[in-house]
Backbone as CSV, one residue per row, in Angstrom:
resi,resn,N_x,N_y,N_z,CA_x,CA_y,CA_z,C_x,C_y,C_z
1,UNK,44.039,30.528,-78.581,44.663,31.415,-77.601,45.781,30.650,-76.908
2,UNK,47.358,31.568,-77.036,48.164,30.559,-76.180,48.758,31.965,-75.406
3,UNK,49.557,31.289,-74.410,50.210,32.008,-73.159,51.580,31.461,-73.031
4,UNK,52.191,32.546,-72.615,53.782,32.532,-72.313,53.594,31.597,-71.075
5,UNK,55.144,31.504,-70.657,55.471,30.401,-69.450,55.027,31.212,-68.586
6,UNK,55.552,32.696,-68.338,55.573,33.928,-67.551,53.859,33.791,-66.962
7,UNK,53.574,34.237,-68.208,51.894,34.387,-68.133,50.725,32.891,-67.067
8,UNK,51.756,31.526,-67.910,50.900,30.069,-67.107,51.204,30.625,-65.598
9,UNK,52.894,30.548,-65.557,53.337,30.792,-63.766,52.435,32.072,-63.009
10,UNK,51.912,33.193,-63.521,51.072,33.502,-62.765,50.270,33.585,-62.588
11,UNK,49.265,33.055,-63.888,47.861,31.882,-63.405,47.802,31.375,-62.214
12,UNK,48.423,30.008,-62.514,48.893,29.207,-61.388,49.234,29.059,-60.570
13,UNK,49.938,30.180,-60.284,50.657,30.638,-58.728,51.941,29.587,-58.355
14,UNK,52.850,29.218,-59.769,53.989,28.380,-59.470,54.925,28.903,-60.124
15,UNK,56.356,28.905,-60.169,57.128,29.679,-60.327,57.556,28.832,-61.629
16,UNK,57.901,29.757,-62.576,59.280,29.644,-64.082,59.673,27.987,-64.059
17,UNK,60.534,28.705,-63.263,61.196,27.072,-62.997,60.839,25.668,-62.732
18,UNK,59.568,26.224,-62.259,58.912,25.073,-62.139,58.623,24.514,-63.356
19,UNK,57.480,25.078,-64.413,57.489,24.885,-65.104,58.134,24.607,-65.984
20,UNK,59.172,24.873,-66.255,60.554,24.482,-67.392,60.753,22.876,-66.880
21,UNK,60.827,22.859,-65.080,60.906,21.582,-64.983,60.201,20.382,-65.113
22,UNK,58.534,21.004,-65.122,58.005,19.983,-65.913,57.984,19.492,-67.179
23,UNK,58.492,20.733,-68.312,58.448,20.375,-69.404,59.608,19.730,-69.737
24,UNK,60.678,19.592,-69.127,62.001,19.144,-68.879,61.852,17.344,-69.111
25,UNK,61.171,16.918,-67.999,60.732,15.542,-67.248,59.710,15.234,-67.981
26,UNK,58.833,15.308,-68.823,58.066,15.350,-69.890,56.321,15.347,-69.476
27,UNK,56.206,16.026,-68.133,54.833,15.897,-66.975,54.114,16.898,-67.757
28,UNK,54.868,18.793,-68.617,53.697,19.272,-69.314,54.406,19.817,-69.906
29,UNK,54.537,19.595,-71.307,55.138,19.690,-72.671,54.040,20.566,-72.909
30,UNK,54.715,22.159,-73.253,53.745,23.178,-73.785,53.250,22.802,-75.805
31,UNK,52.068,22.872,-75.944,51.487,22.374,-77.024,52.161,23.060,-78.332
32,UNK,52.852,24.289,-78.184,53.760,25.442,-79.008,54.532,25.965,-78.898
33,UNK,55.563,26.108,-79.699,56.726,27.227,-79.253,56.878,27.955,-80.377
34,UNK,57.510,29.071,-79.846,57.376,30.042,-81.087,58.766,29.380,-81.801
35,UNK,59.331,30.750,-82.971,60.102,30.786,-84.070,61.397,30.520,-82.890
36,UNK,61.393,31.184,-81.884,62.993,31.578,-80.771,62.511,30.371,-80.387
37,UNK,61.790,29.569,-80.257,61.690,28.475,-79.373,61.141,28.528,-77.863
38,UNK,60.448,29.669,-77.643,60.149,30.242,-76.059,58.463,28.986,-76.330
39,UNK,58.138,28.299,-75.422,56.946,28.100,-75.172,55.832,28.740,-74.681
40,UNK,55.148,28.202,-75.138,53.131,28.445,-75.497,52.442,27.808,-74.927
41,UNK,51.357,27.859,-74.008,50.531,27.144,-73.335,49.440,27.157,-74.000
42,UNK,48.637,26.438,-74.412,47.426,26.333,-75.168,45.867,26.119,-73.525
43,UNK,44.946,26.054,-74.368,43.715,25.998,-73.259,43.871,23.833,-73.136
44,UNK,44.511,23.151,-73.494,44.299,21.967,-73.000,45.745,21.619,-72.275
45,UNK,47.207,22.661,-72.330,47.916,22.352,-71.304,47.505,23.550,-70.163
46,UNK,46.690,24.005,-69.674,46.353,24.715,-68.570,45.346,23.861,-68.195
47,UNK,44.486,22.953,-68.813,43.672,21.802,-68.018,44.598,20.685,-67.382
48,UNK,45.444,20.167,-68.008,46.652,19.432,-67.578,47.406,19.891,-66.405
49,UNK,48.075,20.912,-66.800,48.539,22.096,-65.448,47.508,21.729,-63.973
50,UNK,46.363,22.141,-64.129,45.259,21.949,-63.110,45.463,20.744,-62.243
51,UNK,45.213,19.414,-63.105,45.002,18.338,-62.921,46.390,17.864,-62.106
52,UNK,47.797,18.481,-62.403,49.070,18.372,-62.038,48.797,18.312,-60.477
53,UNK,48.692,20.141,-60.589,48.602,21.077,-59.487,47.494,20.395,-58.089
54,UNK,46.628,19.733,-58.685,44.909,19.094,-57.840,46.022,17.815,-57.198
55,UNK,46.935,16.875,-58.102,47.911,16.146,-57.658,48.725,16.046,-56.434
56,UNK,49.340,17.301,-56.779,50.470,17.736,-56.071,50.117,18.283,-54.517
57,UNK,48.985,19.002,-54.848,48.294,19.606,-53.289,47.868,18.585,-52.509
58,UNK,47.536,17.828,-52.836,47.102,15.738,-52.487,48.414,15.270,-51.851
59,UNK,49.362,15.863,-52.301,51.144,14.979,-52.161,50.783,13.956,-52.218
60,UNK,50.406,13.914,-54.073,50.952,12.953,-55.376,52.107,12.850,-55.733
61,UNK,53.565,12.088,-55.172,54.497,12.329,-56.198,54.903,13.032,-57.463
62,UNK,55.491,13.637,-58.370,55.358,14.166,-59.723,55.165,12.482,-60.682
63,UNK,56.102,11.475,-59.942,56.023,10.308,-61.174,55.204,9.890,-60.839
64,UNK,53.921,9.160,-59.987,53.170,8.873,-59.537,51.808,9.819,-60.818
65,UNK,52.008,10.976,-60.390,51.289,12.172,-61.376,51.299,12.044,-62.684
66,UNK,52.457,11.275,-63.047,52.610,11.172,-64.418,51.335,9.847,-64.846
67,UNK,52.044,9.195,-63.642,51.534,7.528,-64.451,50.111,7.955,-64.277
68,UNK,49.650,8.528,-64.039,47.946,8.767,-63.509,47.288,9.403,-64.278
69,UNK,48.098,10.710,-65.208,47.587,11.109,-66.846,47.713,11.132,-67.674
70,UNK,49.096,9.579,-67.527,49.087,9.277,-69.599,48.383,8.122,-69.378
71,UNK,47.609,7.730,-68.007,46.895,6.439,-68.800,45.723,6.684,-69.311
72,UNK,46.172,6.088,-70.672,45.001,6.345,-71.913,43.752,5.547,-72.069
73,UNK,43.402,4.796,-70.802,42.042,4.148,-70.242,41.746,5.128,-69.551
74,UNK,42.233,6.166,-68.522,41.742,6.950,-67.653,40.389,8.209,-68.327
75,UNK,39.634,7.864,-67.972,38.155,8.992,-68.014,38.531,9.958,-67.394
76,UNK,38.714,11.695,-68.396,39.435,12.680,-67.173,37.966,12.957,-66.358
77,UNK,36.643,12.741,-66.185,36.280,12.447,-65.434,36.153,11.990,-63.841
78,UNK,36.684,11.310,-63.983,37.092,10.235,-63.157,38.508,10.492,-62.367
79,UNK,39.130,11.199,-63.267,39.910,11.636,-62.326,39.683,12.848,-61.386
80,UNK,38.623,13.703,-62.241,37.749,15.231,-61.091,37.534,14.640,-59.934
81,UNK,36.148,13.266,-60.375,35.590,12.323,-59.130,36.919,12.297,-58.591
82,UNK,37.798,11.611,-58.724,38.655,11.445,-57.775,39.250,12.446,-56.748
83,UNK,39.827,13.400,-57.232,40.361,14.683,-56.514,39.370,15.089,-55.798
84,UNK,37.801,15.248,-56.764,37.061,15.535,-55.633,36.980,15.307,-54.150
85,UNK,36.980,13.474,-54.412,36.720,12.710,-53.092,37.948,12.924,-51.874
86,UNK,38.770,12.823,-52.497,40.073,13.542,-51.869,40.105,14.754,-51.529
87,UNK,40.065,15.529,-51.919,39.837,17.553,-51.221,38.762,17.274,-50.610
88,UNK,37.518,16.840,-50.759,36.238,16.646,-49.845,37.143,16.070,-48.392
89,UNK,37.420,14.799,-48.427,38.105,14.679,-47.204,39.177,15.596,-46.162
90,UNK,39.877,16.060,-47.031,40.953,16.808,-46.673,40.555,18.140,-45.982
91,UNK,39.326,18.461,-46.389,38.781,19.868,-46.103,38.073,19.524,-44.514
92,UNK,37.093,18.029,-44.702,36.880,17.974,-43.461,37.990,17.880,-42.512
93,UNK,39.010,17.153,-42.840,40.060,17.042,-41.523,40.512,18.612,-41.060
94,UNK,40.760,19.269,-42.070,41.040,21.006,-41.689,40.285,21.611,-41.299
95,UNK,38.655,21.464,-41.254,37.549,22.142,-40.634,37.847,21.824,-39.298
96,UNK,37.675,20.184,-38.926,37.935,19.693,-37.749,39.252,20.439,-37.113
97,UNK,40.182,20.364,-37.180,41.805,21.371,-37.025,41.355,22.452,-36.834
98,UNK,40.864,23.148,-37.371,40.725,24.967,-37.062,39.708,24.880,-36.138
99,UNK,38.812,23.795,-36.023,38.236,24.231,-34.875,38.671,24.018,-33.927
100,UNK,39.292,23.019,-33.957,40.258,22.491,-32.401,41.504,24.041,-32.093
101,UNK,41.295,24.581,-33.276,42.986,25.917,-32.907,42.000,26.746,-32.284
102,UNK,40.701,27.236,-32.980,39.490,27.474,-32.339,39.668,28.063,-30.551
103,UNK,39.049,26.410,-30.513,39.188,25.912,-29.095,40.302,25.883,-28.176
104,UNK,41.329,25.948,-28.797,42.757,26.092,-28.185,43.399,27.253,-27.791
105,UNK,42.522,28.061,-28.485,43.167,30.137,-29.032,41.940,30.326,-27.199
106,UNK,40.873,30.177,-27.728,39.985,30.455,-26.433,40.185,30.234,-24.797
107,UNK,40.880,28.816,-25.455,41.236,28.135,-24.086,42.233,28.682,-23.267
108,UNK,43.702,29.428,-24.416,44.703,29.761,-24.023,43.962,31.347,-23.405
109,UNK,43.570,31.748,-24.117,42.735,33.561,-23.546,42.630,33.319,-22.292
110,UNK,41.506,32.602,-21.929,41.291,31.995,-20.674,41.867,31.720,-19.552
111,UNK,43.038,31.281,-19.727,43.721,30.759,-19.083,43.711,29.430,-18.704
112,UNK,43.044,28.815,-19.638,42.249,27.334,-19.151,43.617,26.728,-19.924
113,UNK,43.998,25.226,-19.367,44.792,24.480,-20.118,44.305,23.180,-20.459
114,UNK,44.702,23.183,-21.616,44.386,21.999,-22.821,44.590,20.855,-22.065
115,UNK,44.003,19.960,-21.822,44.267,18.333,-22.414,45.091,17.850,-23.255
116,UNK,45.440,16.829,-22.819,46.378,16.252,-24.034,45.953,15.802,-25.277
117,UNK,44.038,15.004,-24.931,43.083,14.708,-26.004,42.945,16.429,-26.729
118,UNK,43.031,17.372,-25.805,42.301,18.423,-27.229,43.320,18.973,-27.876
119,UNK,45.030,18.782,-27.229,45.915,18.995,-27.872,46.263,18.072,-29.306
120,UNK,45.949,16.767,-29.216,46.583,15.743,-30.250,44.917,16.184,-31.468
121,UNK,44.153,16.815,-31.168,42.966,16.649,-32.104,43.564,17.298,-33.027
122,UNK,44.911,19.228,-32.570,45.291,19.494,-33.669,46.727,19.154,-34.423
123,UNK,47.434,18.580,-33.326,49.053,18.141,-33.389,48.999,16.327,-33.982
124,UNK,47.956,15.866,-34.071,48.310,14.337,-33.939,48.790,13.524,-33.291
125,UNK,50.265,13.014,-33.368,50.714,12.126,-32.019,52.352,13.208,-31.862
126,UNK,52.105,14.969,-32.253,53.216,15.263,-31.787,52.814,16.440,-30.943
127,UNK,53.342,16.350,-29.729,53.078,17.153,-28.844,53.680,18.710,-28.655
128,UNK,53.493,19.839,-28.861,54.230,20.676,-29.501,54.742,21.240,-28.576
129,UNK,54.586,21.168,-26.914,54.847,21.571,-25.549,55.973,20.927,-25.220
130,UNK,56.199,19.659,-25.811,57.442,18.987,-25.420,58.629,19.009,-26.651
131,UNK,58.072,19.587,-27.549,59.301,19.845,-28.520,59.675,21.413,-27.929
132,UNK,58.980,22.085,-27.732,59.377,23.572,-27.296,60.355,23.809,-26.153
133,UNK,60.085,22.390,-25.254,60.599,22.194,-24.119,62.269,22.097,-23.877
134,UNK,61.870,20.570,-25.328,63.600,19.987,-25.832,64.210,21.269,-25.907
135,UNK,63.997,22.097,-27.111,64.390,22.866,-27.510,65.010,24.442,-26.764
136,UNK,64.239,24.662,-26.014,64.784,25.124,-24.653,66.076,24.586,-24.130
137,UNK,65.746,23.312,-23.326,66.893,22.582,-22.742,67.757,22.886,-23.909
138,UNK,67.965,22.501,-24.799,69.105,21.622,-25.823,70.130,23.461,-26.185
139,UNK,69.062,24.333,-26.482,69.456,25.575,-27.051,69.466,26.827,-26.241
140,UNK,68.708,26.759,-25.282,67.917,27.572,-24.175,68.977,28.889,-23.728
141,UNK,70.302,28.692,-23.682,71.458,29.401,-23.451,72.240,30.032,-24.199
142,UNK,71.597,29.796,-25.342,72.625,30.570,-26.842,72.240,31.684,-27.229
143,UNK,72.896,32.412,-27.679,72.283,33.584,-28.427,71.483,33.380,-29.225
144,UNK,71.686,31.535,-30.363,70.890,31.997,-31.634,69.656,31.751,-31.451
145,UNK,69.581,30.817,-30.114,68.122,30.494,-28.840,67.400,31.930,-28.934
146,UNK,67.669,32.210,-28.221,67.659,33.921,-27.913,66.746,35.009,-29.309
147,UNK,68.159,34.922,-29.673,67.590,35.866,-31.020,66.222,35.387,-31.846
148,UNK,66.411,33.917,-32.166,65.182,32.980,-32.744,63.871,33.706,-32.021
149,UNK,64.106,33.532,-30.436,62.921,33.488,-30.172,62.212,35.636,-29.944
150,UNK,63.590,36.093,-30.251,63.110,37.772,-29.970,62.075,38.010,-31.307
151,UNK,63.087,37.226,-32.856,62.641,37.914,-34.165,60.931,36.752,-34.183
152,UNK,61.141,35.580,-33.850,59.388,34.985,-34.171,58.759,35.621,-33.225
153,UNK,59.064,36.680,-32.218,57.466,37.053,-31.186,57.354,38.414,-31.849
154,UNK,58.224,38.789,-32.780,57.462,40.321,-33.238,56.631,39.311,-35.109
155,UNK,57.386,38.704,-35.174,56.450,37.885,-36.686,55.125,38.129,-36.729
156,UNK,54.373,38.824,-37.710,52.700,38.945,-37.763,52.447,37.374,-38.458
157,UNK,50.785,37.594,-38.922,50.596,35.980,-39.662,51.668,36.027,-41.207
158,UNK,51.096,37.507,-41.759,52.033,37.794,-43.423,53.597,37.469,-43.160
159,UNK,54.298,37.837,-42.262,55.511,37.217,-41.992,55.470,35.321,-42.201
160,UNK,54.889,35.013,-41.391,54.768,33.629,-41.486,54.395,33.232,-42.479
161,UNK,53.289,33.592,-43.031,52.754,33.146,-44.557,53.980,32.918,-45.548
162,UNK,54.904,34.275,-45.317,56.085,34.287,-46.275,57.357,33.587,-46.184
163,UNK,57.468,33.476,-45.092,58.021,32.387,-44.562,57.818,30.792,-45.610
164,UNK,56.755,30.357,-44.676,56.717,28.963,-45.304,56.492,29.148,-46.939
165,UNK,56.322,30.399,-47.517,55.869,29.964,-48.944,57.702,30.128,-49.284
166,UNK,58.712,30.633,-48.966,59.843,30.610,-49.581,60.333,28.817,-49.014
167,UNK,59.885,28.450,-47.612,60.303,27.047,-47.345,59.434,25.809,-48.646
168,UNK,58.646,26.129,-49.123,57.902,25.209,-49.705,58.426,25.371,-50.874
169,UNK,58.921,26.877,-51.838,59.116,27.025,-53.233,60.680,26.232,-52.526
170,UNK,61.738,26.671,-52.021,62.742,25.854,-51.788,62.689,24.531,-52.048
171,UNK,61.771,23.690,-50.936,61.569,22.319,-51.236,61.389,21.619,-52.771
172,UNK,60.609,22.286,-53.021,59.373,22.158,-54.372,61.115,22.088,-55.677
173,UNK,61.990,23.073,-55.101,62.915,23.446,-56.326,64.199,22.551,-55.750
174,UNK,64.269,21.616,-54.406,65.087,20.788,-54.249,65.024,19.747,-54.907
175,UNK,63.933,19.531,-54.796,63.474,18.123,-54.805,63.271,17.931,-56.868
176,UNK,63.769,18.918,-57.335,63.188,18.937,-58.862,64.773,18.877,-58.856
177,UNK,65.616,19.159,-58.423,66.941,19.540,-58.482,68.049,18.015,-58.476
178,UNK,66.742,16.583,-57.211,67.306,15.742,-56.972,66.982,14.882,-57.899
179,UNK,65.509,15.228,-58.762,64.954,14.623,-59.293,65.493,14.406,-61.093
180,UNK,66.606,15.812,-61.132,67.880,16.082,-62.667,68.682,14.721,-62.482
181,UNK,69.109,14.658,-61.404,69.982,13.475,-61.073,71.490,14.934,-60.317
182,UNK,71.135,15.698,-59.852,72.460,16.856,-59.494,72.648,15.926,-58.410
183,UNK,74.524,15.799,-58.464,74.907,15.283,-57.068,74.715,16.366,-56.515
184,UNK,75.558,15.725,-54.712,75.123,16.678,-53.890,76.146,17.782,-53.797
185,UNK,77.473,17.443,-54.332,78.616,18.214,-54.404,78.995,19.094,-55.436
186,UNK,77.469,19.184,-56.574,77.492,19.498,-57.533,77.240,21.492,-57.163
187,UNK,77.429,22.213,-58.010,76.653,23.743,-58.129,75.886,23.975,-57.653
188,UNK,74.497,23.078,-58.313,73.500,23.545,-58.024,72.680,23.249,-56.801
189,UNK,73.326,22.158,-56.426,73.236,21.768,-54.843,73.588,22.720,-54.055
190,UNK,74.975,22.930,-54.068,75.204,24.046,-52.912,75.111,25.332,-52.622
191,UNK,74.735,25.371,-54.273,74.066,26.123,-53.903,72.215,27.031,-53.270
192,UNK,71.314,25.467,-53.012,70.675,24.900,-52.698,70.629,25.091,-51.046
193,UNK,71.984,24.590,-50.976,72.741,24.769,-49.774,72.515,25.957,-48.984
194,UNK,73.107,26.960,-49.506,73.233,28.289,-49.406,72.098,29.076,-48.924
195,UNK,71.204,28.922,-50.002,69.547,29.764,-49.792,69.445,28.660,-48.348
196,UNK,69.366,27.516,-47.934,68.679,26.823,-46.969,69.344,27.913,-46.001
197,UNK,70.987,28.281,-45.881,71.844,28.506,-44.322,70.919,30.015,-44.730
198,UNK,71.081,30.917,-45.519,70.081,32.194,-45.866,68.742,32.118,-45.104
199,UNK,68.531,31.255,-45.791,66.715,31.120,-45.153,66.403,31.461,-43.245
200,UNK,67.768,30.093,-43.101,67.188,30.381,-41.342,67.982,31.832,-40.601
201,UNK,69.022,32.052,-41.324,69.292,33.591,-41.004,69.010,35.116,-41.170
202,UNK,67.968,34.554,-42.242,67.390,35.820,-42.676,65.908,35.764,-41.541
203,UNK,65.316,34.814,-41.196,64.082,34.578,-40.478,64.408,34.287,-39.009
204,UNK,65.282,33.678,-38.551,66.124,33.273,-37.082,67.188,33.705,-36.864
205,UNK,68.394,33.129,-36.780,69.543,33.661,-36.236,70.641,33.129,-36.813
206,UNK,71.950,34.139,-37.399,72.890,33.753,-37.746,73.591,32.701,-38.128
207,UNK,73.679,31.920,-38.597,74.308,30.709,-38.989,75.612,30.696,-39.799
208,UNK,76.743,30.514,-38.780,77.948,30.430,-39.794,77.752,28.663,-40.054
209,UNK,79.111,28.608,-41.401,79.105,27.331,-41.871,79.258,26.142,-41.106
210,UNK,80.340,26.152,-39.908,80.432,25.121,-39.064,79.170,24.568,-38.326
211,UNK,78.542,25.769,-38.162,76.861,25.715,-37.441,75.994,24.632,-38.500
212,UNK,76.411,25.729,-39.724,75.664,24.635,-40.608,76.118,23.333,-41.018
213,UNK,77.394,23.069,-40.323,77.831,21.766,-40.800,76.740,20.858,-39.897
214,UNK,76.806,21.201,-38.154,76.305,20.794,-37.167,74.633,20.320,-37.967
215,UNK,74.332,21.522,-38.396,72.694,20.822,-38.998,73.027,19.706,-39.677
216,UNK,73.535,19.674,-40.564,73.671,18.359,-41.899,73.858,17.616,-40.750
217,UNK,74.621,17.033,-39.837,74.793,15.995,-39.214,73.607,15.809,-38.737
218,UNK,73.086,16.706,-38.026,71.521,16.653,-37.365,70.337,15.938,-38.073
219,UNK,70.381,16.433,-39.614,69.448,15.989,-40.317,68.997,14.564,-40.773
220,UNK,70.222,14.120,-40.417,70.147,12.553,-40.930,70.554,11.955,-39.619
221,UNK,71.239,12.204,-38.391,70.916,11.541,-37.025,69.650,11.789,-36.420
222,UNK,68.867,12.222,-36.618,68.114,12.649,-35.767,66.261,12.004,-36.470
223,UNK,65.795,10.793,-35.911,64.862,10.594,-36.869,63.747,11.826,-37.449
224,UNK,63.477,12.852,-36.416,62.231,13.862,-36.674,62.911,14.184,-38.036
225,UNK,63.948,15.043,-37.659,64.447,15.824,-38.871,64.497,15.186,-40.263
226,UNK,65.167,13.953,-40.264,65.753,12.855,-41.750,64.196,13.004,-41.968
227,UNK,62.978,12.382,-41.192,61.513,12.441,-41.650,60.965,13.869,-42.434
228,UNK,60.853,14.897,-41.761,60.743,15.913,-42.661,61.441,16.096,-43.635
229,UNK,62.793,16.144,-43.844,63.238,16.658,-44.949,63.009,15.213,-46.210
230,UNK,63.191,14.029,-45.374,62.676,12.529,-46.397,61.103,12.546,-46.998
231,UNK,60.225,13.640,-45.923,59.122,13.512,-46.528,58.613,14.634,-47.835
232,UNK,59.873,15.380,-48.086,59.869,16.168,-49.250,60.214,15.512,-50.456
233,UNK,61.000,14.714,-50.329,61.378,13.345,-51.255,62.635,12.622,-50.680
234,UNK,61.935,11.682,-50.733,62.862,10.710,-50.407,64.562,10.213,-50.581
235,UNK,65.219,10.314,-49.553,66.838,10.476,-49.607,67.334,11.978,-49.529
236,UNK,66.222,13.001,-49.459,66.478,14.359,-49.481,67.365,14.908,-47.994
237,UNK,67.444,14.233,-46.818,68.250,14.595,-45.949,69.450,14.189,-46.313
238,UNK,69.754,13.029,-46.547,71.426,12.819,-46.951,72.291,13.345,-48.042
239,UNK,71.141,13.766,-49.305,71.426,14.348,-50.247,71.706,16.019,-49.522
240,UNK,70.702,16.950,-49.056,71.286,17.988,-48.581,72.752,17.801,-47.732
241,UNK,72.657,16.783,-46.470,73.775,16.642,-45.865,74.996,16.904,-46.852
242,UNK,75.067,16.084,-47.671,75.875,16.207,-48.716,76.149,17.541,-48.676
243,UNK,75.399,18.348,-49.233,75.491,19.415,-50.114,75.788,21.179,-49.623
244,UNK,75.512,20.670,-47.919,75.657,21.755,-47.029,77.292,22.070,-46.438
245,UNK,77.473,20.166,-46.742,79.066,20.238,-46.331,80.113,20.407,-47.535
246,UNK,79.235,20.141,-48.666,80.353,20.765,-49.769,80.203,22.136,-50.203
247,UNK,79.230,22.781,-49.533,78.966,24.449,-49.747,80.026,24.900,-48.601
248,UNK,79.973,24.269,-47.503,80.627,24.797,-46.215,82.271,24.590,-46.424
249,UNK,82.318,23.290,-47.381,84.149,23.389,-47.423,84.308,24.395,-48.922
250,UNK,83.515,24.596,-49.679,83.684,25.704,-50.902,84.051,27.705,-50.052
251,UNK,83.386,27.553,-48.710,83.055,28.930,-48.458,84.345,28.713,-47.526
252,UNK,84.943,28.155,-47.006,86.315,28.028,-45.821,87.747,27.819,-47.176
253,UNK,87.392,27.559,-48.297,88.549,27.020,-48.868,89.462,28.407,-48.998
């Protein structure tokens, strides 16, 4: 029994492209292709797929992922044990978290206010009262202040859900994009570019290009920001920087 790409991607719940890009980078080479050359997933690259996917939810690198299932000493065993021991952990830290949001949802009903200890149980060492705060000060007077904050107080959870799943397939398809070797001044960057200035205007507020020039600078002065977007892969803020300002001088030319 084999399966189209179409068919793996909605198994899996990962998109086309993705897949092409693994088989691209050589992480899951489908076992068949037909006469046109379209690939075939067999029942031992959908165990592979799995094992990828168990990786990746861990934030395993993809090359990291690699070196971890062509070694041909590895017991795939041993690698279940492993993931196991890993999602076992991971699940407790998120049990612990939802109960602290729990405790935090109740507290706020209440009117009772948090601690800083029962705040960091679900934030860690970032305080989310004083980024809300900055952010106020810094933006507090703008329209796109404004508007941001009219369109997130009507947002249900399915809004949000959809949200971060287009921020994550984005990432997921940057970072495969940096990983071709595409400069940043290249097509497919800026246009990369593009869906990012889309993204926060379709969900927040307007963003012309100069605005978006202002982000690229932001992203790489600013340590929070360079950290998030560096922790999608590494060099990924300077590489967008790049790529926002050669979308922004393509759309003014």
């Amino acid at each position: 029994m084999s399966y189209s790409v179409g068919q793996v991607a909605g198994f899996a719940g990962v998109t086309v492209r993705t897949l092409h890009h693994y088989d691209e980078i050589g992480l899951l080479v489908p076992g068949e292709r037909t006469h046109s050359g379209h690939r075939r997933y067999g029942d031992a690259d959908l165990d592979r797929l799995q094992q990828i996917l168990f990786y990746r939810e861990l934030g395993f690198p993809l090359e990291e992922v690699a070196v971890l299932l062509d070694d041909p000493d590895a017991d795939p065993r041993a690698h279940l044990r492993r993931q196991h021991e890993l999602l076992t952990a991971r699940i407790e830290k998120l049990q612990k978290m939802a109960a602290a949001v729990e405790h935090a949802m109740e507290a706020r009903k209440m009117g009772i206010n948090l601690t800083p200890e029962e705040r960091f149980e679900v934030f860690g060492d970032k305080d989310p009262d004083r980024y809300a705060e900055e952010a106020e000060q810094r933006w507090g007077g703008t329209e796109a202040y404004t508007e941001s904050q009219r369109r997130a107080a009507g947002y249900t959870k399915e809004d949000w859900k959809r949200l971060q799943a287009e921020a994550d397939d984005w990432s997921e398809r940057y970072g495969a994009l940096m990983a071709a070797g595409e400069p940043p001044a290249g097509e497919a960057a800026m246009n990369m570019a593009e869906e990012h200035r889309q993204h926060v205007c379709r969900w927040f507020f307007e963003v012309p290009y100069e605005m978006h020039r202002c982000f690229a600078e932001m992203y790489v002065s600013d340590e929070r920001f360079k950290a998030y977007y560096d922790g999608m892969r590494p060099g990924l803020a300077e590489h967008l920087r790049g790529a926002i300002l050669a979308n922004a001088d393509r759309h003014s030319a």
